[in-house]
C-alpha positions in Angstrom: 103.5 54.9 0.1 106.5 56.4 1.2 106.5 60.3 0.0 109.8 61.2 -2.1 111.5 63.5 0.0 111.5 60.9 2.7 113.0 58.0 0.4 116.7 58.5 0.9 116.5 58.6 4.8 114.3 55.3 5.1 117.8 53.2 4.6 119.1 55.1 7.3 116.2 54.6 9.6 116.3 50.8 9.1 119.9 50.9 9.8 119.6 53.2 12.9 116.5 51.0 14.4 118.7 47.5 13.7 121.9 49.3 15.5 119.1 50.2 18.2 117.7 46.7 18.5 121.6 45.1 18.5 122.9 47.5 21.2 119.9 46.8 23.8 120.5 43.2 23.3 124.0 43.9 23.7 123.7 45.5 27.0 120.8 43.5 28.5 120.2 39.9 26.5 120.8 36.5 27.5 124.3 36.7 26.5 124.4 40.6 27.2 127.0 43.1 29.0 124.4 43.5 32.4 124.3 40.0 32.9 127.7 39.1 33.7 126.5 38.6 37.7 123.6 36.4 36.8 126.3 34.1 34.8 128.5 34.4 37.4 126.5 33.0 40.4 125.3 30.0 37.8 128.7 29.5 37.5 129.6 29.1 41.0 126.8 26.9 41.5 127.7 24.5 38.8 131.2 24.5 40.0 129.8 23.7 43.3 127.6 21.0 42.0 131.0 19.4 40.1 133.4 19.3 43.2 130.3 17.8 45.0 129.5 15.2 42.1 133.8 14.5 41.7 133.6 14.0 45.5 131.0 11.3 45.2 132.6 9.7 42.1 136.1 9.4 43.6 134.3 7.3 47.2 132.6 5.6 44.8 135.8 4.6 42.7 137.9 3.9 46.3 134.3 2.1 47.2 134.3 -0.4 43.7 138.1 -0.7 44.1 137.9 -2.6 47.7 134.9 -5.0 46.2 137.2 -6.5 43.3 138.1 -9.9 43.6 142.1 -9.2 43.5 141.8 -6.4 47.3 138.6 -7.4 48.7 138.1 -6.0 51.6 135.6 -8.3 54.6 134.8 -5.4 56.4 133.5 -3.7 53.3 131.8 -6.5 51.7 130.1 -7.6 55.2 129.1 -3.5 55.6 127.5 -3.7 52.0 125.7 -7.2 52.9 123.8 -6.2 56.0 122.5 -2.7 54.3 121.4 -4.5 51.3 120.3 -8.0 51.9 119.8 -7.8 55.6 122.7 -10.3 56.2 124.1 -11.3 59.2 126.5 -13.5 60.3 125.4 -16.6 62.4 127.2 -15.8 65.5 125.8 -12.1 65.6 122.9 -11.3 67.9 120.8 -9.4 66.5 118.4 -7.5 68.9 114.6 -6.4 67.2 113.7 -3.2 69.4 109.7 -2.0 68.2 109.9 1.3 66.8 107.9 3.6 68.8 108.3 6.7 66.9 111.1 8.1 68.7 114.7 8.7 67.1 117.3 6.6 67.9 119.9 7.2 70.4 123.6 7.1 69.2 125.6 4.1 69.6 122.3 1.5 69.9 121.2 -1.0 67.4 117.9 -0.5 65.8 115.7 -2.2 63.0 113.2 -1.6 61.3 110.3 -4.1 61.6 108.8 -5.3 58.0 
């Protein structure tokens, strides 16, 4: 379908289009030259998200390392009871105060009433 003269050019225009195609991708692809900022700022935020997630990981290592039989630590494993279990030692008082909607002041005991 292609007329004669125009047979030994359409090599050359296949070639020129793929060059064409390659260099926009090159400049503005996923991967490309014009997106360099985009990476960057994921980049930061992951590195962000790491020191946060390290951060957590080490307190929990320190935390994990004071519950082990061989350096126990009371004051730890008490802290750990009462949030979890609702323990409390027998010679605590332990004060209910009905939750009226309001937010607690700093410094006094509240519970939550099941």
């Amino acid at each position: 379908m292609v007329p004669e003269r125009m047979k030994p050019y359409t090599l050359s225009a296949c070639l020129l289009l793929m060059i064409v195609y390659l260099g926009v991708q090159a400049l503005t692809g996923q991967r490309g030259l014009l997106s360099g900022g985009q990476r960057d700022a994921v980049l930061n935020a992951r590195e962000t998200q790491l020191n946060r997630i390290v951060a957590e990981r080490s307190d929990l290592e320190v935390r994990v390392r004071y519950l082990r039989s061989d350096s126990l630590s009371r004051d730890l494993l008490e802290e750990r009871a009462r949030a979890v279990i609702g323990f409390a030692d027998p010679r605590d008082y332990v004060i209910q105060i009905a939750d009226t909607g309001r937010t607690s002041v700093p410094g006094r005991a509240t519970s939550r009433k099941s």
